[in-house]
Z-matrix of the N, CA and C atoms (Angstrom, degrees):
N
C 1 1.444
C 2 1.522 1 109.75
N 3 1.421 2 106.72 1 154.19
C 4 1.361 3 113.86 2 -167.65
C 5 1.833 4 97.14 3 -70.36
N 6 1.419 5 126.12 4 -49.24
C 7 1.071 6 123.53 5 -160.47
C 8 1.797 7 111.65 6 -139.53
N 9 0.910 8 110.40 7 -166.58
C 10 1.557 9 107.80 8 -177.65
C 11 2.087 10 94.19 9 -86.02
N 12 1.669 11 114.87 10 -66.41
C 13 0.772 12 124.26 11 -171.43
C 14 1.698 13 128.12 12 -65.41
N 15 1.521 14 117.43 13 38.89
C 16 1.598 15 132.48 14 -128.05
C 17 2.061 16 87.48 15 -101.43
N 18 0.912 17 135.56 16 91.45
C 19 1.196 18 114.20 17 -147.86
C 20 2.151 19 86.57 18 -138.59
N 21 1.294 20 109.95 19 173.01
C 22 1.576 21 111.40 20 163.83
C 23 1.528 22 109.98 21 -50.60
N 24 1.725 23 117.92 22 -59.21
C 25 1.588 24 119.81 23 -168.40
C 26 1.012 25 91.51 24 -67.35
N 27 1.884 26 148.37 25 -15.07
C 28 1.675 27 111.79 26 -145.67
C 29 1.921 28 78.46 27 -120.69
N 30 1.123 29 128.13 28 27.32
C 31 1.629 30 114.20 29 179.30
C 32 1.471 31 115.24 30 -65.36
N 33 1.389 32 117.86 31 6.09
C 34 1.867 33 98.86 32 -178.88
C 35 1.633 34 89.05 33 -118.02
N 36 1.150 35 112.81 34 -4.12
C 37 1.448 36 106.70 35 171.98
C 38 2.061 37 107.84 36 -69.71
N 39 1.159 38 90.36 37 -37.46
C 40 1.413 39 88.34 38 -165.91
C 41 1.520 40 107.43 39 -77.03
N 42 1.658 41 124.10 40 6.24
C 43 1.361 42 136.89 41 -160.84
C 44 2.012 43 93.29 42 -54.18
N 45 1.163 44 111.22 43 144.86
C 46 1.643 45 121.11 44 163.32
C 47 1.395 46 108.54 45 59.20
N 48 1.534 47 118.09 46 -7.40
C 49 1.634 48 104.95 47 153.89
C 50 1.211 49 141.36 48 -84.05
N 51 0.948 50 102.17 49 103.22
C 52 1.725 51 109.22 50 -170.45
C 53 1.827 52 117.55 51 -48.19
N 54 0.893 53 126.78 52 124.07
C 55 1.326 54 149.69 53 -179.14
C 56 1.282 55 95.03 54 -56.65
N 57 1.323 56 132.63 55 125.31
C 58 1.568 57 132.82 56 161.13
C 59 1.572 58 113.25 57 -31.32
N 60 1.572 59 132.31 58 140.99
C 61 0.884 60 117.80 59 167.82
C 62 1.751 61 145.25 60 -71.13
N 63 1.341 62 117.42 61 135.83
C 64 1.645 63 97.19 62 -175.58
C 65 1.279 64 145.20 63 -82.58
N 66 1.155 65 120.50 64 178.77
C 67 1.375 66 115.95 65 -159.91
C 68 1.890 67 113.20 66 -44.57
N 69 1.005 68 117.95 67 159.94
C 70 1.495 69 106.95 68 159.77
C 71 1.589 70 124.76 69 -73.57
N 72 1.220 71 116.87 70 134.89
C 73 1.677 72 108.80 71 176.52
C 74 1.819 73 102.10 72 -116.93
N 75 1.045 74 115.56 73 147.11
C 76 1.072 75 126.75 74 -179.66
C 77 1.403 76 105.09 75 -97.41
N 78 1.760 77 92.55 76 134.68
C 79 1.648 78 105.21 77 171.17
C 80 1.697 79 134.24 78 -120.28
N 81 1.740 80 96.58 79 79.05
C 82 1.655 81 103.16 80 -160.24
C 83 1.539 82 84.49 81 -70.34
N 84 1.590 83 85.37 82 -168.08
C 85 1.632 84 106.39 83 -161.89
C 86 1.711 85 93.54 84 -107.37
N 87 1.150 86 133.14 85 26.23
C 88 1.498 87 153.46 86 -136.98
C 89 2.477 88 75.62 87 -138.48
N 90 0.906 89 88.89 88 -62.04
C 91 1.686 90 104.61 89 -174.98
C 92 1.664 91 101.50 90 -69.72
N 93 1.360 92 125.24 91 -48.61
C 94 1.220 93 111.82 92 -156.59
C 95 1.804 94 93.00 93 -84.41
N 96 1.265 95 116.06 94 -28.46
C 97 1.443 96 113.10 95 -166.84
C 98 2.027 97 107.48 96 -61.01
N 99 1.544 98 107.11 97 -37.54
C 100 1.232 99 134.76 98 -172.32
C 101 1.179 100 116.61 99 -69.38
N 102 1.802 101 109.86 100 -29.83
C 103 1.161 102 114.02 101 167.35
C 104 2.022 103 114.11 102 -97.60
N 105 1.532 104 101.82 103 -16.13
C 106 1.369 105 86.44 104 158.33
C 107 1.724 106 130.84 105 -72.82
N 108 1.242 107 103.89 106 -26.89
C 109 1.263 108 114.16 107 172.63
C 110 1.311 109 129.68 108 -53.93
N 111 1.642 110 116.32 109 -34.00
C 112 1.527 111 143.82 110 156.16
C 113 1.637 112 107.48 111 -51.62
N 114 1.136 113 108.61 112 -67.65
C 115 1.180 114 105.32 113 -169.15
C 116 1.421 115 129.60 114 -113.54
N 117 1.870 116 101.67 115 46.66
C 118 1.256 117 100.58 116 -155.14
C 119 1.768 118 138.00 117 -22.02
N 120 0.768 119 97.91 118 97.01
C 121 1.724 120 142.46 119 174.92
C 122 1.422 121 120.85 120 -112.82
N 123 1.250 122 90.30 121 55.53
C 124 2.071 123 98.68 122 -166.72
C 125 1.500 124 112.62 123 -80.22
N 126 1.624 125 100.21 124 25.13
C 127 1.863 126 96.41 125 -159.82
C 128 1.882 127 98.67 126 -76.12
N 129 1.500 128 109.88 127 153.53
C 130 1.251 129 114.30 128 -146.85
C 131 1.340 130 102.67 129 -78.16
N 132 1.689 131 120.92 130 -29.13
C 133 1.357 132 120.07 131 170.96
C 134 1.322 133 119.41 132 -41.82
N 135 1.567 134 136.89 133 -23.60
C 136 1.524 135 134.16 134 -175.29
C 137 1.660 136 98.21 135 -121.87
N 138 1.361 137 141.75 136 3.94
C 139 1.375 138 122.21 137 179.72
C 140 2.104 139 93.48 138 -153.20
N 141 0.766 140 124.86 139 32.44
C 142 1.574 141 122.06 140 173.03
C 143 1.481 142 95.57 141 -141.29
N 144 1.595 143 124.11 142 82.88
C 145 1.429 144 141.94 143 165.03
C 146 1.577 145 111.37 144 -37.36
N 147 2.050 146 111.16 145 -50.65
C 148 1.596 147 99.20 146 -159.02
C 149 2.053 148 94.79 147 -83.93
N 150 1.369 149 130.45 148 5.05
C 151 0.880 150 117.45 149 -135.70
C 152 1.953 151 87.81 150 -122.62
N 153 1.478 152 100.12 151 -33.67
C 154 1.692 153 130.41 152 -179.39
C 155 2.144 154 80.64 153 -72.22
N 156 1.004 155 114.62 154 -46.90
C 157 1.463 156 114.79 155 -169.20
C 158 1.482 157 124.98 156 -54.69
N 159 1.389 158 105.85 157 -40.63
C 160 1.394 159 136.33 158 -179.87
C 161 1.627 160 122.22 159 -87.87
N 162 1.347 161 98.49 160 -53.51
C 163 1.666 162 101.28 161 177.28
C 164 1.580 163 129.90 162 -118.20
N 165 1.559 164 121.94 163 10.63
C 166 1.497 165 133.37 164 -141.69
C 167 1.731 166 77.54 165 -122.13
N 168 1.324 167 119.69 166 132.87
C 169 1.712 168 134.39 167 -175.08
C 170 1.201 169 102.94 168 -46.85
N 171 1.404 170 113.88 169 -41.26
C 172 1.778 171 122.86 170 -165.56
C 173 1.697 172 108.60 171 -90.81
N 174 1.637 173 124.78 172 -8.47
C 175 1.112 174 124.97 173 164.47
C 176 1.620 175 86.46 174 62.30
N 177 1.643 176 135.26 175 35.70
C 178 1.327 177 118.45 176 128.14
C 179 1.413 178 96.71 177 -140.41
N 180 1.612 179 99.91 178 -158.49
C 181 1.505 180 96.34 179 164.28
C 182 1.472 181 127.07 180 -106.65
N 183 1.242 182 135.48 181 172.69
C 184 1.728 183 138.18 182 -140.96
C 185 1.364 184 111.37 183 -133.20
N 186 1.174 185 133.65 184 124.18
C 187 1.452 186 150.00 185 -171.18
C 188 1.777 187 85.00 186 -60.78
N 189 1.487 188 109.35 187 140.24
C 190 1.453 189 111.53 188 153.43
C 191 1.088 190 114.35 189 -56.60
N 192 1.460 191 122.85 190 172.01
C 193 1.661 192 138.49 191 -175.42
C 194 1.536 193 100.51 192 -91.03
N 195 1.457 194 120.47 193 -18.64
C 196 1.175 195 109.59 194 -170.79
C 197 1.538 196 107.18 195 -123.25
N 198 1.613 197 127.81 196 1.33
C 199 1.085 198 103.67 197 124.88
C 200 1.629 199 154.60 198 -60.43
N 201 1.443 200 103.52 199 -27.96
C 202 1.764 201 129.59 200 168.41
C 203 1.530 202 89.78 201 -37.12
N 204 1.824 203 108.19 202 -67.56
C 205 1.639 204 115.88 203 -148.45
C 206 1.736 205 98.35 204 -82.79
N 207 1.488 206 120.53 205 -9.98
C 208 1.444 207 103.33 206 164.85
C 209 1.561 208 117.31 207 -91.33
N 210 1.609 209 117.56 208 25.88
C 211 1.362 210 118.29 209 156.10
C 212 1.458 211 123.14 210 -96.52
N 213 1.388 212 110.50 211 10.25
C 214 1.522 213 103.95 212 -169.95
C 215 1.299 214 92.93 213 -94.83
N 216 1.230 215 163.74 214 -13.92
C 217 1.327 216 148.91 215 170.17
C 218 1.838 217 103.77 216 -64.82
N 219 1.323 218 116.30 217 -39.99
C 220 1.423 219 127.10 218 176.12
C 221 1.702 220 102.28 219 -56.27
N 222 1.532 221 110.74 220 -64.25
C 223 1.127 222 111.09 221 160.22
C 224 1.949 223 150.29 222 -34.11
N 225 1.347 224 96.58 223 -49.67
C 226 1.272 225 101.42 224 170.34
C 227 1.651 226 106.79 225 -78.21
N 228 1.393 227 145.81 226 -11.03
C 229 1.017 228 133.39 227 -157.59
C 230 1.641 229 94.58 228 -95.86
N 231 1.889 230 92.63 229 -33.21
C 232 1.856 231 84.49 230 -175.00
C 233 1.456 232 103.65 231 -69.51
N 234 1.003 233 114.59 232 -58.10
C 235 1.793 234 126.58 233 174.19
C 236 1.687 235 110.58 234 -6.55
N 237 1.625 236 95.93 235 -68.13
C 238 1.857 237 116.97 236 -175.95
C 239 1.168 238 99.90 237 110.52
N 240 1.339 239 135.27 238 38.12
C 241 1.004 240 143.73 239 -167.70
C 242 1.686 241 100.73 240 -58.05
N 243 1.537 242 118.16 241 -43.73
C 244 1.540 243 124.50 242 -151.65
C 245 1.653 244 85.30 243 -93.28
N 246 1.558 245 119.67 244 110.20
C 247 1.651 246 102.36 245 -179.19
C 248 1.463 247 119.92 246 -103.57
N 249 1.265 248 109.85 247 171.13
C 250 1.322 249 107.34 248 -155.03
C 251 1.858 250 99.54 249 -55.30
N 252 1.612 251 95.87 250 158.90
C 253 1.847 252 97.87 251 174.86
C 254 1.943 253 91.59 252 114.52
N 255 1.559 254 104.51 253 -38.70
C 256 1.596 255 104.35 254 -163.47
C 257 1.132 256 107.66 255 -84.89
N 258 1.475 257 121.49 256 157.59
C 259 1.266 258 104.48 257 -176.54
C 260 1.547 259 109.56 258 -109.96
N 261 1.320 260 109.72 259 -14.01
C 262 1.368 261 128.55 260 -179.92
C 263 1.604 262 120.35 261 -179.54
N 264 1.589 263 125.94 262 179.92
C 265 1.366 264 112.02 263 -174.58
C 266 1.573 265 82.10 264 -158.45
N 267 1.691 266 94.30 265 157.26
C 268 1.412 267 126.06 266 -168.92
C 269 1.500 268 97.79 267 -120.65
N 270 1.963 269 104.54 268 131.95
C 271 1.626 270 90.85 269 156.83
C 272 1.054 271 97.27 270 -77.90
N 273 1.452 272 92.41 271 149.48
C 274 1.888 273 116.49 272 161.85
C 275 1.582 274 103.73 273 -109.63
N 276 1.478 275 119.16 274 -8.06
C 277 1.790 276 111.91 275 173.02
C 278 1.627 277 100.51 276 111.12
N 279 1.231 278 98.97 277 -170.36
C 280 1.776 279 115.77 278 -171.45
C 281 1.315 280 107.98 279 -123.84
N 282 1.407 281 103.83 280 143.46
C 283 1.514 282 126.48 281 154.24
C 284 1.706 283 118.10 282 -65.37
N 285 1.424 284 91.64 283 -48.53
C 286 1.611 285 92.94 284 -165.27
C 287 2.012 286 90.09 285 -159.05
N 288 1.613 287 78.45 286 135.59
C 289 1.636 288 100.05 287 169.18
C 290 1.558 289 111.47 288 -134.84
N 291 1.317 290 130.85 289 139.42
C 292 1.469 291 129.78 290 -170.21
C 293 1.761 292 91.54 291 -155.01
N 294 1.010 293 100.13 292 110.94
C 295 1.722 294 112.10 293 167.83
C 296 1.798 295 108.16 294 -96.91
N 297 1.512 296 105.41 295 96.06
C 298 1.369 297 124.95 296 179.96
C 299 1.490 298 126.50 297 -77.43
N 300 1.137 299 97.61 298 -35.11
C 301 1.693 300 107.08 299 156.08
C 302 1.120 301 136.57 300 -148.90
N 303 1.315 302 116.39 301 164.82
C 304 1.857 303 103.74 302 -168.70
C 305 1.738 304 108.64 303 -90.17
N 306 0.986 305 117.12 304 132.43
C 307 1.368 306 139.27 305 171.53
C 308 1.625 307 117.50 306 -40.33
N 309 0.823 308 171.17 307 59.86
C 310 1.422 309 164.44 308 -110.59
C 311 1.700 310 103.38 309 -111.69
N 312 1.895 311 124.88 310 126.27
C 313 0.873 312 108.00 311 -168.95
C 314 1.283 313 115.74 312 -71.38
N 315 1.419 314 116.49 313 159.13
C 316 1.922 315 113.86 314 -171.34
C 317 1.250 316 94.23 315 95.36
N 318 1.592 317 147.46 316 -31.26
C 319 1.332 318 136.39 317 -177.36
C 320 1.333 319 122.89 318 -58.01
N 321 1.331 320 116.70 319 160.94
C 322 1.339 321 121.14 320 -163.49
C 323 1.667 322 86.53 321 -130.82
N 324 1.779 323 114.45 322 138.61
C 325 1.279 324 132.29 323 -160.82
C 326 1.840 325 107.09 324 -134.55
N 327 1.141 326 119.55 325 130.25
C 328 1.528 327 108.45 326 178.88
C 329 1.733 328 101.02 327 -138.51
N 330 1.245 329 117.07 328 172.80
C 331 1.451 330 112.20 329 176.89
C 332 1.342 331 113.76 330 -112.33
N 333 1.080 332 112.06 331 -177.57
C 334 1.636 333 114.92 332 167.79
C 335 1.708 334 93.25 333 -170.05
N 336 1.739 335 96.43 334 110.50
C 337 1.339 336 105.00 335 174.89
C 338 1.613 337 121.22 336 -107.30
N 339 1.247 338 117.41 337 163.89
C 340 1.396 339 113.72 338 177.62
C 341 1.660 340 102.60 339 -158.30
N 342 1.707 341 115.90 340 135.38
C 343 1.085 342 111.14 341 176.17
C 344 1.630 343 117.11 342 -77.78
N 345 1.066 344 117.32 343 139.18
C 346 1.725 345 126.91 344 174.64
C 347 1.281 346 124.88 345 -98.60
N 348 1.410 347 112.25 346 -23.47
C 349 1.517 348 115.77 347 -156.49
C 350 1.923 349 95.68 348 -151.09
N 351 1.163 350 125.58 349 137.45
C 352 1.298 351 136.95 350 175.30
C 353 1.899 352 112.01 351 -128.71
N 354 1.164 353 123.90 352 79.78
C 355 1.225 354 86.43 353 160.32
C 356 1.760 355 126.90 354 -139.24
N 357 1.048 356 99.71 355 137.15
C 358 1.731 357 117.64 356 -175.85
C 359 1.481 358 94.40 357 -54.34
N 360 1.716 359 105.82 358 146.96
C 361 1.603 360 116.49 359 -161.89
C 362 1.379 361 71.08 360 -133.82
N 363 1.733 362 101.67 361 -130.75
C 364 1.750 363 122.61 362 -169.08
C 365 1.943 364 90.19 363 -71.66
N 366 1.454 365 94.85 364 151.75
C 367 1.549 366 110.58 365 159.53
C 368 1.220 367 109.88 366 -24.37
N 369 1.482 368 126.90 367 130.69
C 370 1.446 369 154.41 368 -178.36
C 371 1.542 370 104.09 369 34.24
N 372 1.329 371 130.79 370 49.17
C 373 1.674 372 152.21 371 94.02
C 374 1.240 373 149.59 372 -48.26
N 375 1.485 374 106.98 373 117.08
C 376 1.614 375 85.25 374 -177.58
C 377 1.876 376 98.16 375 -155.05
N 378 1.153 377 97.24 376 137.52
C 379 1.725 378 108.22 377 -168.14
C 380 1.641 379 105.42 378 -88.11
N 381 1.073 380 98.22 379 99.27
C 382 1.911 381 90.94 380 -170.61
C 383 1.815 382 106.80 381 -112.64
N 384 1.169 383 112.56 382 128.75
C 385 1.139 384 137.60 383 -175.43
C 386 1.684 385 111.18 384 -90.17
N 387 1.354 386 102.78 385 106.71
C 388 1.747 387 104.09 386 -179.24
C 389 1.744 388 110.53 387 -134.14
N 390 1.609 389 88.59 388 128.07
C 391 1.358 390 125.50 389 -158.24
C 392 1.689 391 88.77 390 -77.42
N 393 1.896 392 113.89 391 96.17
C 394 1.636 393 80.26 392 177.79
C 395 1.987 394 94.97 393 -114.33
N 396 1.514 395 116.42 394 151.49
C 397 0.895 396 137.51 395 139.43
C 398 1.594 397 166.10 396 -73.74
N 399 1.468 398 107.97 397 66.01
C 400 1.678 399 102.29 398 -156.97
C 401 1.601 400 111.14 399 -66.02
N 402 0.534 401 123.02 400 146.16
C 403 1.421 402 158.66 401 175.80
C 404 1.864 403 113.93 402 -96.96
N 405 1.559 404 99.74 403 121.82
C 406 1.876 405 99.87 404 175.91
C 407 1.343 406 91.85 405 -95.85
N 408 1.307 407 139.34 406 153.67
C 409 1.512 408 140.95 407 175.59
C 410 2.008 409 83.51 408 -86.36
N 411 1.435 410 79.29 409 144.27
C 412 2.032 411 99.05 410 171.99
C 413 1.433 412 84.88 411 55.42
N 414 1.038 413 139.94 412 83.15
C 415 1.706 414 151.57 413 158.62
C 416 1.494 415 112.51 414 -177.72
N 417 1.265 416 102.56 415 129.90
C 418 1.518 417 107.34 416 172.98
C 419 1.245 418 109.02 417 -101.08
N 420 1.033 419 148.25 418 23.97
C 421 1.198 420 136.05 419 125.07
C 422 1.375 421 152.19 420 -112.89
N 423 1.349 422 155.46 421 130.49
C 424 1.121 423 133.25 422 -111.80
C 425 1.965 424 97.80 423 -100.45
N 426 1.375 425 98.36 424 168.42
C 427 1.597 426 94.20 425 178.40
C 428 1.416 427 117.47 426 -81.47
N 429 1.367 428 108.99 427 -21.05
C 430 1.328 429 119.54 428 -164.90
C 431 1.663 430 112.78 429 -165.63
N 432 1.240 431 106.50 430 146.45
C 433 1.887 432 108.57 431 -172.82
C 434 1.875 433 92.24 432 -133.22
N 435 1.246 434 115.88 433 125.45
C 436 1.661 435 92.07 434 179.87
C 437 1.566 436 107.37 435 -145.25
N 438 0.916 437 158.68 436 149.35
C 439 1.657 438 149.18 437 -165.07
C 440 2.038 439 87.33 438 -119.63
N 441 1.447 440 88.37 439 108.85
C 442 1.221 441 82.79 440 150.23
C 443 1.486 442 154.87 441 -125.12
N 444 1.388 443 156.50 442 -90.04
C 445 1.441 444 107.31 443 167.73
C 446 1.802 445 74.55 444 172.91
N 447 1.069 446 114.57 445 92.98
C 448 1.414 447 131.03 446 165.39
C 449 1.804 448 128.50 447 -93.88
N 450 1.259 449 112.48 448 100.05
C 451 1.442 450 84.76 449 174.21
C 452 1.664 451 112.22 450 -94.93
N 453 1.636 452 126.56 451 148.77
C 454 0.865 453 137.85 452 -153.34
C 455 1.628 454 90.52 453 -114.16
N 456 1.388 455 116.13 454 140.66
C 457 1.327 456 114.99 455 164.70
C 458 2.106 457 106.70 456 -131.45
N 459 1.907 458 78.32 457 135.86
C 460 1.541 459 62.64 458 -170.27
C 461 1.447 460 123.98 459 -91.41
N 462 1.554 461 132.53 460 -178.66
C 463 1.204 462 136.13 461 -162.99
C 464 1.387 463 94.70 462 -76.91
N 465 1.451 464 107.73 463 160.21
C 466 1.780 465 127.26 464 -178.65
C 467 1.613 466 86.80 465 -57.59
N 468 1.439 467 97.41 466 151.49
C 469 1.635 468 118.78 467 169.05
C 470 2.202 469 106.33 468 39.15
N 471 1.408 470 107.86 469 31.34
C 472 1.326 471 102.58 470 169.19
C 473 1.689 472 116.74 471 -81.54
N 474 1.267 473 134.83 472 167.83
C 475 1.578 474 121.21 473 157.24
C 476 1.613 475 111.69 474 -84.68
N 477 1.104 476 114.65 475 124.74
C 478 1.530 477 125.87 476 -177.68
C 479 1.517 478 98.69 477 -110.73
């Protein structure tokens, strides 16, 4: 959490503080195959090992871009993204997604979120915009930068 006092009423307080970063999750090729299977996405760069070995830049094979971005719900929950007062949150979708680097299978991925945008709609609503950042462990540059766009609804009888 951004702060001690991180609550539904106090969300523009916590504006541009970045949330401690989260745990590391590991991304074998055990995960990327499982998620090609979901969404068949059988392209050989993320599930053909001798072939990712030979001709793929990274000489293995590469987590999809949209498995990376289906860890941020995993992510914000470790974070605490939803703070106390809320009772739950809805995606509402993205502003902006940019997949900056490729994921390497066996890589290890963590976030670092920060809210950007707060804004109160109808009574105990509020459209909150979070800046998340994955992170490749041993990489300086990140895998992914994406704004995403949560609305928060708050709990019965909370202060909004």
């Amino acid at each position: 959490m951004p702060e001690q006092t991180y609550t539904f009423a106090t969300l523009e307080a916590a504006l541009e503080r970045p949330f401690p970063p989260t745990e590391w999750v590991a991304v074998p090729q055990a995960r990327i195959d499982a998620f090609a299977d979901c969404t068949e996405d059988r392209q050989w760069i993320h599930v053909d090992r001798e072939r990712a070995g030979r001709e793929a830049p990274l000489g293995t094979t590469i987590a999809h871009g949209l498995l990376t971005l289906s860890l941020l719900p995993h992510f914000s929950y470790e974070a605490g993204l939803l703070p106390p007062g809320a009772s739950h949150a809805l995606n509402y979708g993205f502003d902006k997604v940019r997949f900056l680097a490729p994921v390497p299978a066996g890589a290890r991925v963590r976030d670092v979120l920060a809210l950007v945008a707060v804004q109160r709609k109808a009574p105990g609503q509020a459209l909150v915009t979070v800046r998340h950042t994955v992170e490749i462990e041993g990489h300086a540059k990140p895998a992914l930068v994406a704004d995403a766009i949560n609305l928060f609804i708050a709990a019965p009888g909370a202060a909004s």
